[in-house]
C-alpha positions in Angstrom: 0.0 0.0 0.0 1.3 3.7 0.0 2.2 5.7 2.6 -0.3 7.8 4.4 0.3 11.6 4.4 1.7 12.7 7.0 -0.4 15.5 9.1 2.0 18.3 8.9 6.1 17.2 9.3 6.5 20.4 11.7 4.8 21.5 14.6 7.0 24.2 16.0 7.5 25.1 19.3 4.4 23.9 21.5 2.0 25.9 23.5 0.3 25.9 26.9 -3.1 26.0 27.1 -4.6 28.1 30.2 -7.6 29.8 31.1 -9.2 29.0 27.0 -6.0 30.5 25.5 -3.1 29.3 23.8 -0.1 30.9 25.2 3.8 31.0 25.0 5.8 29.4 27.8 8.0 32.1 29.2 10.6 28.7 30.4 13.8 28.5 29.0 13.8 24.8 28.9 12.6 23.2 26.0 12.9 19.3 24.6 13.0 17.9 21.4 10.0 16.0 19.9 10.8 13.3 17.4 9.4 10.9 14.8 10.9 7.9 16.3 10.8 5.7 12.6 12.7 8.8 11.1 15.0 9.7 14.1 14.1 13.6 13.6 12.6 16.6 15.5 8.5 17.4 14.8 8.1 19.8 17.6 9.8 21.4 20.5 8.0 21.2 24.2 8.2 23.7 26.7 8.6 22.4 30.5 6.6 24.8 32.0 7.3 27.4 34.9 5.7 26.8 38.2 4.2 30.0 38.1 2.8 28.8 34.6 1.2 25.5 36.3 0.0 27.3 39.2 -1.9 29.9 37.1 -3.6 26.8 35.1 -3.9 25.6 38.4 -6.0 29.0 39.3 -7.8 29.0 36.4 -9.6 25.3 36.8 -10.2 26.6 40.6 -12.1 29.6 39.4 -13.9 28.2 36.9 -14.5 25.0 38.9 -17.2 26.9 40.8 -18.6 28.1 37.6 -18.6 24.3 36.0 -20.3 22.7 38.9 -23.3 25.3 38.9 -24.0 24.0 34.7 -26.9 21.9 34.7 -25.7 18.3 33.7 -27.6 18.2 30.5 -25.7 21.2 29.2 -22.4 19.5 30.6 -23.4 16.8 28.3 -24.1 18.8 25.6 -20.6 19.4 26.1 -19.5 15.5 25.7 -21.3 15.1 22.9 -19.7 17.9 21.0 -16.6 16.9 22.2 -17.5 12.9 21.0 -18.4 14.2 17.2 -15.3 16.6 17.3 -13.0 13.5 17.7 -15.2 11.6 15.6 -14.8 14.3 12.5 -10.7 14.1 13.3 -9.8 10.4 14.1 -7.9 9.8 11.2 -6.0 12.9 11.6 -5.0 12.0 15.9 -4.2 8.4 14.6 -1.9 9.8 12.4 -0.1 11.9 15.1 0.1 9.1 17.4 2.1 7.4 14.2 4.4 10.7 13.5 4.8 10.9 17.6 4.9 7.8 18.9 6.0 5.6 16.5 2.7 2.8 16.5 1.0 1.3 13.6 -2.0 3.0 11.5 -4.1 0.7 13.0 -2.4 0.7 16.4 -3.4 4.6 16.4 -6.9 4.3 14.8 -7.7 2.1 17.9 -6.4 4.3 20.6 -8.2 7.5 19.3 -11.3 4.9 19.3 -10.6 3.8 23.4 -10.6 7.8 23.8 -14.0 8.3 22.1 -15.4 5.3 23.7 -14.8 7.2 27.2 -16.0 10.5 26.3 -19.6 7.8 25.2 -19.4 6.4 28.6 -18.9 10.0 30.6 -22.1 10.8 28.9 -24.2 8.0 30.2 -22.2 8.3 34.0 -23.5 12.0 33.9 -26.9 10.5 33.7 -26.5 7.6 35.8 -24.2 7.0 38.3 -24.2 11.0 39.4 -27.2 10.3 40.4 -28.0 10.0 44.5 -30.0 7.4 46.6 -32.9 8.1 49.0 -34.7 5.8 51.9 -37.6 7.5 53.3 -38.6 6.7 56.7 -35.2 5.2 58.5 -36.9 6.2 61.9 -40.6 7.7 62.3 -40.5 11.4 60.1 -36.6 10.7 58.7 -35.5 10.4 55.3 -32.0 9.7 54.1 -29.9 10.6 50.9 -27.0 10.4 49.9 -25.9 13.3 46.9 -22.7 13.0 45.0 -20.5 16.3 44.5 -17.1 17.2 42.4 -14.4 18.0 44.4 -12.3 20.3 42.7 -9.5 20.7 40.5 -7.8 17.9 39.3 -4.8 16.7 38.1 -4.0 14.6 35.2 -0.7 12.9 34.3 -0.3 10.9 31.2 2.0 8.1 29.8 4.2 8.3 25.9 2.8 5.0 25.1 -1.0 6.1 24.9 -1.1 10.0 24.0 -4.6 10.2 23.4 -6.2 7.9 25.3 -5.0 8.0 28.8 -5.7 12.0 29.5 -9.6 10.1 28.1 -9.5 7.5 31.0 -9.9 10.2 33.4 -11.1 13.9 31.6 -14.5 13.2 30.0 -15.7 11.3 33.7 -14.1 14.8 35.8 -16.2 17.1 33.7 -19.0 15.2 33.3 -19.5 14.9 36.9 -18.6 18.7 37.3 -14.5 18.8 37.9 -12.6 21.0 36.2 -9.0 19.7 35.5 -5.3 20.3 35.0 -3.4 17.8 32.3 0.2 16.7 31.9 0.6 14.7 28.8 3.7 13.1 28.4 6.9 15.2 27.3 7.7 12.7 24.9 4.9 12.4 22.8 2.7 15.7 23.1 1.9 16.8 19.7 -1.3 14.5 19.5 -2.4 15.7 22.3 -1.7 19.3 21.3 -4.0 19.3 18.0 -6.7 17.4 20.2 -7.3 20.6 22.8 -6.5 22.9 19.2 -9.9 20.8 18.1 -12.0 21.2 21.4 -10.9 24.9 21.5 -11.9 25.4 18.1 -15.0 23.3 18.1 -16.0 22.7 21.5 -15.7 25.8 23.2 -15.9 24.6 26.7 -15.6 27.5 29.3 -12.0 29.0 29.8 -10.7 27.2 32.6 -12.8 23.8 32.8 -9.8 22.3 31.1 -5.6 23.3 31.2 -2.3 21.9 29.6 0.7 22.0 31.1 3.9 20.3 29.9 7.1 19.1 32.0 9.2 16.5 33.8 8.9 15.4 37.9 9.5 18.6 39.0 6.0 20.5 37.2 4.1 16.7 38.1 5.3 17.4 41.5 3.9 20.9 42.0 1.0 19.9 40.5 0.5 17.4 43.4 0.6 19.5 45.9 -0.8 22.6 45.3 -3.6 23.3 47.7 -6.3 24.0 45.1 -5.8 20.4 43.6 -7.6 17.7 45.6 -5.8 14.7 43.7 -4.3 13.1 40.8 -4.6 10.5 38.4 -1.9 9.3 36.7 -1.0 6.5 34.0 3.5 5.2 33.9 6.1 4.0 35.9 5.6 1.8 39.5 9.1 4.0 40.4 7.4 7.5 40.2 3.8 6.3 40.9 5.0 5.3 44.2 6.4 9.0 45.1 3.5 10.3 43.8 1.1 7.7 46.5 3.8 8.7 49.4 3.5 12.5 48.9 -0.7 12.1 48.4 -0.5 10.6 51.5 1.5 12.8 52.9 -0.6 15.8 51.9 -3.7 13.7 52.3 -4.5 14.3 49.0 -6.7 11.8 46.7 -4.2 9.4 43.9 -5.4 6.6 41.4 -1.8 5.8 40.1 -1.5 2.8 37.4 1.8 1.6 37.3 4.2 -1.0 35.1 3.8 -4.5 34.6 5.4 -7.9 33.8 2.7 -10.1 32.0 2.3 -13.7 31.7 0.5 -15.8 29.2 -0.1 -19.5 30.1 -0.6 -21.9 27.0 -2.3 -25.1 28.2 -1.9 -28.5 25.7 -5.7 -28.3 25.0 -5.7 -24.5 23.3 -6.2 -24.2 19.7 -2.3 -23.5 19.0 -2.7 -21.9 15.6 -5.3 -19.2 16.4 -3.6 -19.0 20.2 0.1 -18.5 18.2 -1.6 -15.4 16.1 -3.3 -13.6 19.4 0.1 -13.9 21.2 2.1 -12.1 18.5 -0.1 -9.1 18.7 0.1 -9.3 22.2 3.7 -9.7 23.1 5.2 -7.4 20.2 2.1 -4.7 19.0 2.7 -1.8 20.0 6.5 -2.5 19.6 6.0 -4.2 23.5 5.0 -0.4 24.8 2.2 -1.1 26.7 1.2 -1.9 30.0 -1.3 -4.9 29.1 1.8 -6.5 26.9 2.3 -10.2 27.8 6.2 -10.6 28.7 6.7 -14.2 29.5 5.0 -16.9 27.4 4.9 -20.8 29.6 3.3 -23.1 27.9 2.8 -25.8 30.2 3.7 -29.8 29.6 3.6 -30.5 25.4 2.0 -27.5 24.9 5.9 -26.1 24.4 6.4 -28.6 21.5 3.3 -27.4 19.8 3.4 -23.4 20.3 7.2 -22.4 20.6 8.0 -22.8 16.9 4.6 -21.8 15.4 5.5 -18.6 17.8 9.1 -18.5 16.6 7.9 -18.1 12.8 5.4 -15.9 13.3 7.4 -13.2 14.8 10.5 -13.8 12.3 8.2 -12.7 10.2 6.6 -9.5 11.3 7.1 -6.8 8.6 8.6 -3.6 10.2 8.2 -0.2 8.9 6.5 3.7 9.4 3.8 3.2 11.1 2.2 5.4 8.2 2.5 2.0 5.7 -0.9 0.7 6.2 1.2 -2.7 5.6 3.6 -1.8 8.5 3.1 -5.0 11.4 5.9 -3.0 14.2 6.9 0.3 14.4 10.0 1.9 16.2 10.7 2.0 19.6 9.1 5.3 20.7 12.6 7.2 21.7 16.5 6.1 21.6 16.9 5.8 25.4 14.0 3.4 25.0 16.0 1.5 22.2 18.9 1.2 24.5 17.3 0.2 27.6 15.9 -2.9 25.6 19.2 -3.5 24.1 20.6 -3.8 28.0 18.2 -6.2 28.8 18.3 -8.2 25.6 22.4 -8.3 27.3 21.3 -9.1 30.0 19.5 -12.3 29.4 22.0 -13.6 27.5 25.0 -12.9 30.3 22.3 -14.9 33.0 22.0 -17.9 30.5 18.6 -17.4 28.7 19.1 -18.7 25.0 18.6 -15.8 22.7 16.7 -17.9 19.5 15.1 -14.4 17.5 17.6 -11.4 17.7 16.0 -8.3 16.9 19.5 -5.9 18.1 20.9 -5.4 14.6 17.1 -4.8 12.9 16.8 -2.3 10.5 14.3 -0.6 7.9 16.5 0.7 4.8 14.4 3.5 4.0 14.2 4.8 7.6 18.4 4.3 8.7 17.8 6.5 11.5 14.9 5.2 13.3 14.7 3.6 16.5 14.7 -0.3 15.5 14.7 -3.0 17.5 13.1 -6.0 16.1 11.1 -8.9 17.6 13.3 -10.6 20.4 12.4 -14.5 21.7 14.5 -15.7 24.7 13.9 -19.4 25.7 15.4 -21.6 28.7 14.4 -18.1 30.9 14.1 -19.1 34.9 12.0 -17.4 37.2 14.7 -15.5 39.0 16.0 -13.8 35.8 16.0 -10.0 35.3 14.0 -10.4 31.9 11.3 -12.6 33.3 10.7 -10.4 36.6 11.6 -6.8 35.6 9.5 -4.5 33.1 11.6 -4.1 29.9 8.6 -2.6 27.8 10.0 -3.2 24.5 9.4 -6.3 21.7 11.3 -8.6 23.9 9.3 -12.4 24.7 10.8 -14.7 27.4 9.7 -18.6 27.3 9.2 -20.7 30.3 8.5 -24.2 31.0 6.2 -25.2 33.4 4.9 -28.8 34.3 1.6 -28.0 35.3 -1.1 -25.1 35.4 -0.3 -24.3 39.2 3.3 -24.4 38.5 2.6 -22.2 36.1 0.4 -19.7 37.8 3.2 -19.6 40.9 5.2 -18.1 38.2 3.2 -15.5 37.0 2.5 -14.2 40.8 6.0 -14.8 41.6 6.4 -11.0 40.4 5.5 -7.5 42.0 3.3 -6.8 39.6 -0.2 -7.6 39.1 -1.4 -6.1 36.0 -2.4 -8.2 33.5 -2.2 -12.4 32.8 -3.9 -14.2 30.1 -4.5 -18.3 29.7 -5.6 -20.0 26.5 -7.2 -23.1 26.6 -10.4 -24.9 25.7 -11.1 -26.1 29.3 -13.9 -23.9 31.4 -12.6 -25.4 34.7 -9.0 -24.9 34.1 -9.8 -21.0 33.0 -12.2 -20.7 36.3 -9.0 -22.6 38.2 -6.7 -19.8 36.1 -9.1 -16.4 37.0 -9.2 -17.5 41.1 -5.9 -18.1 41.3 -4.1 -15.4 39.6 -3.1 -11.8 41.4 -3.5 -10.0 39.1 -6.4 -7.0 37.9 -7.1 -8.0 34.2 -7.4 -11.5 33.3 -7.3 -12.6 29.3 -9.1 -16.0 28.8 -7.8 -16.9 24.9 -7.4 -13.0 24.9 -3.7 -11.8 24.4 -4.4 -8.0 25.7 -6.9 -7.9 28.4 -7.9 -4.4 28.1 -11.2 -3.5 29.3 -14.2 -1.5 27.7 -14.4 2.1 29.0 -17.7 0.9 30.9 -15.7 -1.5 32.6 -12.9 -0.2 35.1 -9.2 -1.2 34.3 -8.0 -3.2 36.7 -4.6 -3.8 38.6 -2.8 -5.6 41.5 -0.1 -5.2 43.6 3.1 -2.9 42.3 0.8 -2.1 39.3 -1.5 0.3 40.9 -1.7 1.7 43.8 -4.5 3.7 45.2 -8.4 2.6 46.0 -10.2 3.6 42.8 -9.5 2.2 39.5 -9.6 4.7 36.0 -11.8 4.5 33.1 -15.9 4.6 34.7 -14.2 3.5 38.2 -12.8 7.4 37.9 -16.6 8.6 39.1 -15.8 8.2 42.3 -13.0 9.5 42.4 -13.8 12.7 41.5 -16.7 12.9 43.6 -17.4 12.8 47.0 -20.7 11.8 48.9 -22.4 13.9 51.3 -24.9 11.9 53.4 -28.1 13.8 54.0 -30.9 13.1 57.3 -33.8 14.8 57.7 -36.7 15.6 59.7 -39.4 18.3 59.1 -41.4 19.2 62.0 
């Protein structure tokens, strides 16, 4: 197929976006932005001032008051506006998310689709689940009701991986429910993110102030933590920085719904069909180049199961054609930056120096018409233990590691033998081994013959242990986190 146009191949020099305006970062440091499959700068993003995050700040807590007062059918009004306005430009976010991040067409076209499908599910949550509960007559002449309220301003922090569809877990449910909101995409990939407030501000005119983009590193997350108009955060990366954020929300007592990283496990039992299981694990372990939380890791197919997957695997991902994400026949883009490139190249080291067997080398990949893109290609390690660095640490890149196990519970002590709790899928054709398989397993989202366990925006997404920390989940979970409940008894006399 040809190559899809590209959006634009410049961006410029990014802008904040405070109180319904555009405006120029007065910082003086500034990052590159690159198209990982061509290794060259799009855009340059400013890391904001704190005196620039704390007037965005301001401006979501004065027109927070403002916000809450809209009746919710004009709030919705709002959503629905906002839904056809991402609707009209789909094709043009998915294409950013390639130029950006690095992803398939198709890889894109679905995450601008999991963003839309949020903003259709804040809709029905400002309708439904808003809504309070009453008990008349608890004692003689009482009633009882319970009302739900926003809170406040909140903040919003945002992964590389997902550009679009992460500040969606969480935005669309704060406003619909009468939050205003403060948003940190990811310095690393914020030019889809960018045209998607130029295309509410253009054609959804929400009020200045309801929501605000700021960009920057730890030290502009950090400030957007604690100051005191901003009752919490929510926030989509690393377990390392998701755990300072949960200590300093404690410390502040401050409200945090942090998802974190993952190591993922897929269990192939001798019963599962092996050709269609071989086909869902590919996508799984190496779409998105490996850059997602919900990414199987370790593959252990248990007992002669290993006989009939691992080469059907093997083949499959010698195969995978990589390219610009912007070929519709592209299978694997780039990795998204170069420190990402060499991180997986350390651990692709470092499973050979513990003993793994290295049987698909993807260190020395390249695509001829892209020399100076980020390439790593599909990586299998077999004869990986338990107590290796690539089976237990998060290497987020196109790397698989293979594991033997004897049996399904030898199997599943594997899989929780990690600090993460993420993700885990099984395939196999038996319902009591998969029931055996979902009670057993710590972990939040469970595949059965499902590669990527990623759950519906009406559904919360789950996560155990060093994945997430926090109480409340994102996606429709979010509702209550950005609410409170006031409790209401009355008597009239």
């Amino acid at each position: 197929m040809a190559l899809l146009p590209e959006v634009q191949s410049q961006y410029g020099r990014l802008l904040l976006y405070i109180d319904g305006k555009f405006v120029e970062s007065e910082t003086d440091e500034w990052l590159a932005v690159m198209n990982p499959a061509k290794g060259k700068k799009i855009a340059e993003v400013p890391f904001a001032t704190i005196e620039e995050v704390d007037k965005a700040i301001e401006s979501a807590a004065r027109a927070f008051e403002r916000w809450r007062e809209t009746p919710v059918p004009t709030r919705v009004q709002y959503l629905f506006r906002m839904k056809e306005a991402m609707e009209r430009h789909k094709e043009e976010l998915a294409r950013l998310v390639v130029q950006n991040h690095g992803k398939t067409i198709d890889e894109a076209r679905g995450e601008v689709r999991r963003a839309i499908e949020n903003i259709e599910t804040a809709m029905g949550v400002a309708y439904i689940l808003q809504k309070g509960e009453q008990l008349d007559d608890i004692a003689r002449g009482i009633d009882e009701y319970l009302i739900r309220e926003p809170l406040g301003v909140a903040g919003i922090i945002s992964p590389f991986n997902f550009p679009v569809m992460v500040p969606f877990w969480f935005m669309p449910y704060a406003l619909a429910v009468g939050d205003t909101v403060v948003i940190k995409p990811s310095e690393i990939t914020p030019v889809p993110f960018h045209w998607v407030m130029k295309i509410l501000h253009e054609e959804v005119k929400l009020p200045p102030g309801v929501v605000n983009v700021i960009y920057g590193r730890a030290k502009q997350g950090a400030r957007l933590l604690e100051h005191k108009d901003v009752f919490g955060i929510a926030f989509v990366g690393s377990t390392k920085v998701a755990k300072i954020l949960y200590e300093e929300a404690g410390k502040l007592g401050k409200r945090a719904l942090l998802q974190a990283s993952a190591k993922n496990y897929a269990i192939v039992m001798p019963d599962a069909k092996m050709d269609l299981t071989a086909t869902n694990l590919i996508s799984s372990f190496f779409g998105n180049t490996g850059q997602r939380c919900l990414a199987n890791a370790v593959l252990v197919p248990v007992g002669e199961a290993y006989e009939k997957l691992v080469p059907k695997f093997i083949d499959l991902a010698s195969k995978i054609r990589m390219g610009y994400g912007l070929d519709e026949d592209t299978e694997m883009g780039p990795m998204t930056t170069k420190q990402g490139k060499d991180r997986v190249l350390h651990y692709i080291e470092k499973g050979i120096e513990e003993g793994a067997k290295l049987v698909l080398d993807g260190r020395n990949k390249s695509v001829p018409e892209y020399p100076d893109g980020y390439w790593v290609g599909p990586t299998i390690f077999e004869d990986v233990t338990p107590d290796m660095t690539i089976a237990q640490e998060e290497i987020f890149g196109p790397v698989a590691s293979i594991m033997r196990a004897g049996s399904l519970d030898e199997a599943i002590e594997m899989a929780n033998s990690t600090r993460y709790g993420n993700a885990s899928s099984i395939f196999t054709s038996d319902g009591k081994v998969a029931r055996e398989f979902r009670r057993k397993i710590k972990v939040g989202n469970i595949g059965i013959n499902i590669g990527i366990a990623a759950p519906m925006a009406f559904f919360p997404f789950g996560g155990m242990k060093e994945s997430f920390f926090g109480v409340i989940h994102g996606q429709i979970d979010s509702v209550d986190f950005f609410t409170d409940k006031k409790i209401v008894i009355v008597r009239w006399w």
